[in-house]
C-alpha positions as CSV (number, residue, x, y, z in Angstrom):
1,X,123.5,20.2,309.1
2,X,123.1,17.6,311.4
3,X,121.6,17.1,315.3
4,X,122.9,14.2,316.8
5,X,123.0,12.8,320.3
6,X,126.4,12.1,321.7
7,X,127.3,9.0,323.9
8,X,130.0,8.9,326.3
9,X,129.9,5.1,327.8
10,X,133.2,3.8,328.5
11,X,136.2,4.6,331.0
12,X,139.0,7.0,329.6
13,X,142.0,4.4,328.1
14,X,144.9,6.3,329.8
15,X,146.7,9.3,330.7
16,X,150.6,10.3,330.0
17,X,152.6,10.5,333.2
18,X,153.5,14.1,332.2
19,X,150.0,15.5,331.5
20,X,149.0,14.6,335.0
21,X,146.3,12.7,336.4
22,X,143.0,13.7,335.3
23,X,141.6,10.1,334.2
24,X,138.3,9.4,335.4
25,X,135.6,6.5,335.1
26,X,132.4,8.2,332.5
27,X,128.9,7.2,332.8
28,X,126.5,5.2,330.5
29,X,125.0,7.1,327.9
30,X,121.3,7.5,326.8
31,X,120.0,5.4,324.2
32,X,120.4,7.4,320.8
33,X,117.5,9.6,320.7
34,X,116.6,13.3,320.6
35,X,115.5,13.0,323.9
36,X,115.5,16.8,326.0
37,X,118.9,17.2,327.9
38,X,119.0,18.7,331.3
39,X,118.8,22.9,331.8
40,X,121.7,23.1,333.7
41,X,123.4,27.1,334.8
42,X,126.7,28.1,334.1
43,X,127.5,27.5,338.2
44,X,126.3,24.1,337.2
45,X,128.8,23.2,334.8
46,X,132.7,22.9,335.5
47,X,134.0,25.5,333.2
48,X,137.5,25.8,331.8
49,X,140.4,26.3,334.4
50,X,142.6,28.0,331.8
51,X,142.2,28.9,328.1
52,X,144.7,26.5,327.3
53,X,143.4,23.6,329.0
54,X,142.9,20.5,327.0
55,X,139.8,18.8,327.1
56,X,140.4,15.1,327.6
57,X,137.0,14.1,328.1
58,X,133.3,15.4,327.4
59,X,129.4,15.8,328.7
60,X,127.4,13.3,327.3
61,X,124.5,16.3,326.8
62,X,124.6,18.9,324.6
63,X,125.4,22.5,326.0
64,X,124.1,24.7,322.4
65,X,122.0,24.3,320.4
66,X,119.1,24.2,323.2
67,X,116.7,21.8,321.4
68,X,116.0,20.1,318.3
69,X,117.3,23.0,315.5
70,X,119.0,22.8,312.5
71,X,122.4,24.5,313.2
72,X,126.1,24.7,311.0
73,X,129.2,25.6,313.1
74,X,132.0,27.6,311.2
75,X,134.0,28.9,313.8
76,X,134.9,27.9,317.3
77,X,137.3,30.2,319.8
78,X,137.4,30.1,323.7
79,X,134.0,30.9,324.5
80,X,132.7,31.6,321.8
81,X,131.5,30.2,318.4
82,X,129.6,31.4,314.8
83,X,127.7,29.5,312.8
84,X,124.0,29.4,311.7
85,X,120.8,28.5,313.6
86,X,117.1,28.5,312.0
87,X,115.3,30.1,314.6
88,X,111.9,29.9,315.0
89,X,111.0,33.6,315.7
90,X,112.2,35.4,313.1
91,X,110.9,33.0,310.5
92,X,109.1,35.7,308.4
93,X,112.1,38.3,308.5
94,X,114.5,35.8,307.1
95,X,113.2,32.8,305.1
96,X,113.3,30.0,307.5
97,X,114.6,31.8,310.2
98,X,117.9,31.1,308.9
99,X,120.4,33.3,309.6
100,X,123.9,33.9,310.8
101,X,124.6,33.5,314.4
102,X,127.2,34.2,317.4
103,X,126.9,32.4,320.5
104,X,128.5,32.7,324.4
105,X,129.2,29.2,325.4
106,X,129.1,30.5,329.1
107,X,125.6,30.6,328.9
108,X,124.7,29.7,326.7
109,X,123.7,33.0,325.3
110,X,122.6,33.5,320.9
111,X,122.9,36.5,319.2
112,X,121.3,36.6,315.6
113,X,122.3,38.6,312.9
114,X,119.9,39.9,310.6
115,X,120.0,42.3,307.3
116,X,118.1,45.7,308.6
117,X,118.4,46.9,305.0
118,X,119.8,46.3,301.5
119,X,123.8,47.3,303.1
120,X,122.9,47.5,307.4
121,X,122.7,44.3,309.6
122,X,121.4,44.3,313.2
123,X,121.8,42.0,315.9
124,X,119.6,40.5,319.1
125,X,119.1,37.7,321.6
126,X,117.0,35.2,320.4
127,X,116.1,31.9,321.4
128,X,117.0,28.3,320.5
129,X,113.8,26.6,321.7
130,X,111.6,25.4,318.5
131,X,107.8,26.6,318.1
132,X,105.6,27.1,315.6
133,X,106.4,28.5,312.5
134,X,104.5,31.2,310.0
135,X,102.9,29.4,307.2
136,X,101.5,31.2,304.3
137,X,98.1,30.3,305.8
138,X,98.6,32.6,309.0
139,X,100.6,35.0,306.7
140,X,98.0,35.8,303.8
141,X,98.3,37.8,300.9
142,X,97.5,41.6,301.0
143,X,96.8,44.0,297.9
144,X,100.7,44.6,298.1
145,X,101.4,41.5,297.1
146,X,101.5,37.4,298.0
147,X,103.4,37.0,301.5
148,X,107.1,37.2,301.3
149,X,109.0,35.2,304.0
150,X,111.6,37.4,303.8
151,X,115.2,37.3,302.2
152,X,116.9,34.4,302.0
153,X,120.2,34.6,304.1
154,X,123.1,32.3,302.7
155,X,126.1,31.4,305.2
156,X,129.7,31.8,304.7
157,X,132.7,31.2,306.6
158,X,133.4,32.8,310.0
159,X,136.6,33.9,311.8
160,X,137.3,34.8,315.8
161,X,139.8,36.4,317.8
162,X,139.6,37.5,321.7
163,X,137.4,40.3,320.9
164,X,135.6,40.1,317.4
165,X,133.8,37.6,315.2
166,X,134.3,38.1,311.8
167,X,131.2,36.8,309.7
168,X,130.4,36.5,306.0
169,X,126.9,36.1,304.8
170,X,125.1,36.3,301.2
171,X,121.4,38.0,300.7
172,X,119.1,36.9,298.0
173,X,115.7,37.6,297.5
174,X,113.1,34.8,298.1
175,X,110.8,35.7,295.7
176,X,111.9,34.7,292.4
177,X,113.8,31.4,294.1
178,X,111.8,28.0,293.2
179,X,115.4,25.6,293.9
180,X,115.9,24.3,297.6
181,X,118.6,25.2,298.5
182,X,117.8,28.7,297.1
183,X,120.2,29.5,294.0
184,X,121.0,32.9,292.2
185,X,122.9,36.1,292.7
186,X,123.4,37.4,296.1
187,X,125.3,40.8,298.0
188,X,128.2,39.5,299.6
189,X,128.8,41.0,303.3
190,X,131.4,40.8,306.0
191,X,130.6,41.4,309.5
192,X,132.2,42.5,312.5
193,X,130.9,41.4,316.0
194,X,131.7,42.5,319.1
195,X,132.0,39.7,321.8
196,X,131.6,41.8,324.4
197,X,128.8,44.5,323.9
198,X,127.0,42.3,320.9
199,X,127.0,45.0,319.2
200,X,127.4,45.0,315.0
201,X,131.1,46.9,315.0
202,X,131.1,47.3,311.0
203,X,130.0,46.1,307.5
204,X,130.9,46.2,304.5
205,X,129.6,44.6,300.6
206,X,132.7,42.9,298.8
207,X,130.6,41.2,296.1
208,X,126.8,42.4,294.3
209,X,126.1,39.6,292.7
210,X,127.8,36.9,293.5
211,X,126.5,33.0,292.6
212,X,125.6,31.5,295.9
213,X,124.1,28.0,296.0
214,X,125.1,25.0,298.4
215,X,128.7,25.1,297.3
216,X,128.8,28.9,299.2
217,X,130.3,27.6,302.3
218,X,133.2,25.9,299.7
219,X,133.8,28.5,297.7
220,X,134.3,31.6,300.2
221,X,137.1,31.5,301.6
222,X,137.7,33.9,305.1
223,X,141.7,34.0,306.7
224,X,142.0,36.0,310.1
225,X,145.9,37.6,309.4
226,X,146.4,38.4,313.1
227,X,150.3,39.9,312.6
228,X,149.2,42.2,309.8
229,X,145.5,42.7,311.7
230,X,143.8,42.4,308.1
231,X,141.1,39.9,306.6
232,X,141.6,37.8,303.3
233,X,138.8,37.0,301.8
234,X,138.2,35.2,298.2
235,X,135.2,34.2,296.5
236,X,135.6,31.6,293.3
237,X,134.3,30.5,290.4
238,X,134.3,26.6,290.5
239,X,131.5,25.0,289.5
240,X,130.0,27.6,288.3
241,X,128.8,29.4,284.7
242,X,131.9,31.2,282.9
243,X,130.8,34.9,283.6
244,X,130.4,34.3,287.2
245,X,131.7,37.2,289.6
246,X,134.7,36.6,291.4
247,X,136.8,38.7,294.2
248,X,139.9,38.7,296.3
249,X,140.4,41.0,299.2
250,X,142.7,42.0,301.5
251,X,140.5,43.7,304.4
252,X,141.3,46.1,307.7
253,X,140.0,44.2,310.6
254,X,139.6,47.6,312.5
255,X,137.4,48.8,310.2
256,X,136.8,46.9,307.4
257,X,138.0,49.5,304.5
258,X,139.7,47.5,301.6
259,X,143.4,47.6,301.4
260,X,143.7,45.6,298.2
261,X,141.8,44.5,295.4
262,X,142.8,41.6,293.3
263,X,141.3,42.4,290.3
264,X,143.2,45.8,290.0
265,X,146.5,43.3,289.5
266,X,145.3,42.8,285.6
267,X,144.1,45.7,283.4
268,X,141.9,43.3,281.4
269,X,139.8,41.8,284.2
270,X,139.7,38.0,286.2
271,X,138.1,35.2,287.4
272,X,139.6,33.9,290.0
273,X,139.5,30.2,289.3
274,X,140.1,28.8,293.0
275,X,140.6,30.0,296.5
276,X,144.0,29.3,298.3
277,X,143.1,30.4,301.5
278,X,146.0,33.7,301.6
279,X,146.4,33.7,298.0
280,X,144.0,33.2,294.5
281,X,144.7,31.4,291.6
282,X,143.3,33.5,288.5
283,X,141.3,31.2,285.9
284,X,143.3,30.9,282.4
285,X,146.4,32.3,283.5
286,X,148.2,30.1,285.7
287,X,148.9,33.1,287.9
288,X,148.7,33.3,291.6
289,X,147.9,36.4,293.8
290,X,148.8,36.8,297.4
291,X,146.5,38.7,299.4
292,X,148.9,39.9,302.1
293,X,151.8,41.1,299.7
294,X,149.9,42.0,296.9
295,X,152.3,40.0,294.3
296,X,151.6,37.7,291.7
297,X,153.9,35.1,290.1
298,X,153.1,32.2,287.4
299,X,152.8,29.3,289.0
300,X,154.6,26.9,287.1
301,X,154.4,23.3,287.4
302,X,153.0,23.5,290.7
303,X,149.3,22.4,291.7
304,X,148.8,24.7,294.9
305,X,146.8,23.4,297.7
306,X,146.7,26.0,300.4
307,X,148.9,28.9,300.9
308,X,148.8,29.2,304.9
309,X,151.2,31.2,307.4
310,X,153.1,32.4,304.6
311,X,154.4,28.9,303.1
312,X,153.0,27.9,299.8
313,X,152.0,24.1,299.6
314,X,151.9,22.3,296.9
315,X,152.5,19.4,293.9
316,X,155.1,19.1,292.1
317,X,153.8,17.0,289.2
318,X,155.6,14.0,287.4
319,X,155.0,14.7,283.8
320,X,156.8,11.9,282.8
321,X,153.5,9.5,281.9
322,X,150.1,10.1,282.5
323,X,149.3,7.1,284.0
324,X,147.9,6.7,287.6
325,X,151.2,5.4,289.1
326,X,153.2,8.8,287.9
327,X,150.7,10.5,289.4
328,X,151.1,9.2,293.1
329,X,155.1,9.7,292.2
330,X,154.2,13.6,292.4
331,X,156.1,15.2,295.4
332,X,154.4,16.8,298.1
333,X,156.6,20.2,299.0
334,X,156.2,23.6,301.1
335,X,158.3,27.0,299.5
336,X,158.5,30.3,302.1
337,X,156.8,33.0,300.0
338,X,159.1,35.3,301.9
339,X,162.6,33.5,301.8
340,X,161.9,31.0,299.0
341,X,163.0,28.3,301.4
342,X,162.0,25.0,299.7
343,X,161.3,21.7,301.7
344,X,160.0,18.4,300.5
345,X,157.1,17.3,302.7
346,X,156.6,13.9,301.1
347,X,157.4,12.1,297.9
348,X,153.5,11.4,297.0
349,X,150.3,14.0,296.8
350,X,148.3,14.8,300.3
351,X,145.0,16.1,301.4
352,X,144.8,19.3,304.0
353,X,141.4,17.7,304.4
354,X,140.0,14.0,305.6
355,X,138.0,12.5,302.8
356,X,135.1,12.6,304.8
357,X,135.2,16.0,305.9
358,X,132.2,18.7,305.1
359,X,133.4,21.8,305.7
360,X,136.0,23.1,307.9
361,X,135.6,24.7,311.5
362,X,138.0,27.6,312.1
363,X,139.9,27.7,314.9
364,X,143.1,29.3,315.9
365,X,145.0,26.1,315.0
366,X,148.2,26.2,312.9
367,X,149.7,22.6,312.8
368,X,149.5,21.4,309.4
369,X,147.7,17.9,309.4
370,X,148.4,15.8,306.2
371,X,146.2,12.8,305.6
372,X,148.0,11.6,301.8
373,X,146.3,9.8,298.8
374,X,145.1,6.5,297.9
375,X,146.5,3.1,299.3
376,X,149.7,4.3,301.2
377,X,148.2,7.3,302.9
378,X,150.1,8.9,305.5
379,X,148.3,10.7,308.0
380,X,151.2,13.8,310.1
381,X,150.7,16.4,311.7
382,X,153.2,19.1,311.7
383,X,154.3,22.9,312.8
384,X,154.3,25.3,309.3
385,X,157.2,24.7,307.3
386,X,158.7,21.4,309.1
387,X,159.8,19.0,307.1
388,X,160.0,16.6,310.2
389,X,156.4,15.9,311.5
390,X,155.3,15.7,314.8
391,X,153.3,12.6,314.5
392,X,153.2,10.8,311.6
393,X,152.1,6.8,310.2
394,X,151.4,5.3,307.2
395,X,147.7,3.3,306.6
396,X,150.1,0.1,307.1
397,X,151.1,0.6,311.0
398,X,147.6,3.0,311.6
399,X,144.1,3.6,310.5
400,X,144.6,7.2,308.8
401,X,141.5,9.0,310.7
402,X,138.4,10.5,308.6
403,X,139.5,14.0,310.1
404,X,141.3,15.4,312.8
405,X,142.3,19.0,315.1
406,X,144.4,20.2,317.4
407,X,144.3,21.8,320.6
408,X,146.8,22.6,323.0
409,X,149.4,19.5,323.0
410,X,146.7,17.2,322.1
411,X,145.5,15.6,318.4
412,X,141.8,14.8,318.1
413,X,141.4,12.3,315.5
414,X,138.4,10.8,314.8
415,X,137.6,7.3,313.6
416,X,138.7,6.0,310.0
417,X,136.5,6.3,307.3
418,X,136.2,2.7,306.8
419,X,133.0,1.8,307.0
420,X,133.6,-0.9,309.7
421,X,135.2,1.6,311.7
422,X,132.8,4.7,311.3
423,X,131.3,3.9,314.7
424,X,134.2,3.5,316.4
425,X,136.3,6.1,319.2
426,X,137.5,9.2,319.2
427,X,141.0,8.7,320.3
428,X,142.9,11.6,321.4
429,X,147.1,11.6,321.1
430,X,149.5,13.8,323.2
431,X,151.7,15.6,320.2
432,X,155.4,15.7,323.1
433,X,154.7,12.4,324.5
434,X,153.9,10.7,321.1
435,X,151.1,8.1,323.2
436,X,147.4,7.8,323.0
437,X,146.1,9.5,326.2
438,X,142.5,8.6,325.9
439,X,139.7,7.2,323.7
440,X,135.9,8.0,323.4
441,X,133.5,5.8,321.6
442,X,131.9,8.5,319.7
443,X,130.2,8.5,315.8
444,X,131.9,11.3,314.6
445,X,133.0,10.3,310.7
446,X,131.8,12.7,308.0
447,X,132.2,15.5,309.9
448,X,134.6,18.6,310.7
449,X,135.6,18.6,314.4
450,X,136.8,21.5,316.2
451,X,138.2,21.7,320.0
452,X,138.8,24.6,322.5
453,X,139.0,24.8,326.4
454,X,135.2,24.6,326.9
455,X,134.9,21.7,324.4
456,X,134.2,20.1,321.5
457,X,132.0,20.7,318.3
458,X,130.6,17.4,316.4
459,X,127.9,17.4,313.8
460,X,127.5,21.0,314.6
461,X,126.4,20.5,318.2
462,X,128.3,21.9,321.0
463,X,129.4,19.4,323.7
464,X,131.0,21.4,327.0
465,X,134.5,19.4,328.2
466,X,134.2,18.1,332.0
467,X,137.7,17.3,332.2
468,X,141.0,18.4,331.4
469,X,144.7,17.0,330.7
470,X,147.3,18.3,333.5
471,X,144.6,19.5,336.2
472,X,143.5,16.8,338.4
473,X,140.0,14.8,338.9
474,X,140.9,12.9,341.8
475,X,141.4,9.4,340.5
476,X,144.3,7.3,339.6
477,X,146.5,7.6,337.0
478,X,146.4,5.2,333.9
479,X,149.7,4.2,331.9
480,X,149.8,5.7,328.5
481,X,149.5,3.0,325.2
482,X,152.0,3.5,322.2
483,X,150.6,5.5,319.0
484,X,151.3,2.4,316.6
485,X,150.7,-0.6,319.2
């Protein structure tokens, strides 16, 4: 969790002919500090002038959180994003004040989200300025017992749509937890969230005691199935004891009732050994399970690394030596679970994830970004199941970028993870026109990025877009500089 200030201090590079004019000088940013941005109203701000609308550049201020607070971001749609905040005035019903949270960017307005018993969850406005917290000296001990800050809330990921956030979250008791962060068994919980009322739609408990520590957020995996309306959601075992719990669900995003259950697949019980994002691989059987369908198959030869908009990726490995070399030899494919349609991606392994990514943000993206292995990375972005990318270069003719989104026609890539080069710009690339369209000195390596019409999310601050490819600013128009110049 990080809180950051970001600097916007040079001019926009350029603008592609067809996008429009929208290029426009930026001012100097504030030295790096922590320093109190101004309160400004949404009729303050120029919002959004369609949901589509590509950002092309960015406030230097922050719009959310409002002050100096520890906050995660796991989702971010339209207006709206989840994450976590610790907030100061419910430290004493959660530990912290740590808890999941839903937020209106057109406010900004926060909604908390708070267990109201061992199964029920309620929800309120709170605030995001810091105070003073409980301490056990203004909290003393009664005959009932020493002062409990309450339970300890652990975050998972977070999915949105138009009209619903779709939240995971762990709960542990405090008392008994001496490790920071707090480790043990926890209730697993998914939770539905209507954008519009803020009101707590549904719940339900997929898991009772599940191992949650500071791998949660990596082993919980949450999939929004928008054609079928159902939620897959998989919770595995790496890094953790042998008899860990495990689960794989297939859930009704109506109502949350369970349409399938993994574990019912084998008669003698699973782990699952690692989550695939709409499948599960089950530990010491090589088998996989997909969530949507139901089916399982052995996996064969292939090392799976995401099963996404029904195409399977995955490693084909070289067993021909064991040696480093055979291993970068190891083809890169993509098979149709439906069809079986097979299509080689590339002749060496790649990464769904920049090495110096955290954790993920959802968004509604579905372009498949590559970013390869070792020496001769190749960085591409493509649609599902293309075997030609849309933009693609090797570390040779381009610096592959520490990690990367898209929104809209536009790539976000941010800067590589070289260390010379970890201060260095966000550049952002039109995905038809194949040019650089504009660059933003920014810090952003080591972190997930995530980008909709009202901005941008880095280090898990929120900063609101001020301008937009295709809708003009009023200034001249820039010409465009080649991807690979």
């Amino acid at each position: 969790m990080h809180r950051r200030t970001f600097l916007i201090s040079t001019a926009i590079i350029g603008i592609a002919g067809c996008l429009g004019a929208c290029s426009r000088n930026l001012k100097m940013g504030p030295t790096p500090s922590i320093a109190p941005a101004p309160t400004l109203g949404p009729e303050s701000r120029v919002l959004p002038p369609a949901d589509g609308a590509a950002p092309s550049s960015f406030s230097e201020f922050p719009l959310w959180p409002e002050g100096d607070i520890q906050t995660t971001v796991t989702a971010l749609h339209k207006q709206h994003l989840c994450g976590t905040a610790e907030i100061p005035e419910l430290d004493g019903r959660v530990s912290n004040g740590l808890c999941p949270v839903v937020v209106d960017l057109s406010g900004p307005s926060t909604w908390a989200i708070i267990p109201d018993g061992k199964e029920n969850w309620s929800i309120m406005p709170v605030k995001m300025s810091p105070g003073p917290s409980p301490s056990s000296s203004s909290s003393p001990a009664t005959a009932a017992g020493p002062y409990d800050p309450g339970p300890t809330i652990a975050i998972g990921p977070a999915v949105l749509d138009d009209s619903y956030a779709y939240i995971t979250a762990g709960i542990h008791s405090t008392k008994n937890l001496t490790s920071e962060p707090p480790k043990g068994s926890a209730s697993i919980h998914v939770i539905k969230v209507s954008l519009s009322d803020h009101a707590i739609v549904a719940s339900i408990c997929v898991a009772k005691n599940y191992v949650v520590d500071d791998k949660f957020l990596y082993r919980v995996t949450l999939t929004l199935d928008v054609e079928h309306g159902t939620l897959l959601i998989v919770g595995d075992t790496r890094g953790v004891s042998q008899k860990a719990d495990s689960f794989g669900f297939r859930i009704s995003a109506a109502d949350l009732s369970i349409q399938f259950d993994a574990s019912t697949v084998f008669a003698d019980g699973f782990q699952v050994e690692e989550s695939l994002g709409e499948a599960l691989l089950v530990k010491d059987k090589a088998v996989i399970v997909y969530l949507v369908t139901g089916v399982s198959e052995d996996r064969g030869q292939k090392v799976i690394k995401s099963v996404k908009d029904g195409w399977v990726y995955y490693k084909e490995s070289d067993n021909s030596s064991r040696e480093l070399e055979a291993y970068k030899r190891d083809a890169f494919r993509a098979q149709n679970i439906a069809t079986g349609e097979n299509i080689l991606l590339a002749d060496h392994p790649q990464q769904f994830h920049g090495l110096a990514t955290q954790i993920p943000i959802y968004t509604n993206q579905h372009e498949v970004i590559l970013y390869g292995e070792y020496g001769d990375s190749i960085f591409s972005v493509r649609q599902p199941g293309s075997a030609t990318p849309i933009l693609s270069w090797n570390s040779g003719e381009r610096a592959i970028p520490s990690t990367a989104c898209v929104f809209g026609d536009i790539a976000y890539l941010a800067p590589s993870k070289h260390a010379s080069n970890r201060d260095g710009a966000l550049q952002l690339v039109s995905l038809s026109a194949g040019q650089d369209v504009n660059e933003i000195p920014i810090s952003a390596w080591g972190d997930s990025i995530a980008v909709s019409s009202w901005g941008i999310v880095l280090h898990d601050v929120f900063y609101p877009a001020d301008a937009w490819f295709g809708y003009p600013s009023g200034t001249s128009e820039p010409t465009p500089t080649a991807v690979n110049s």
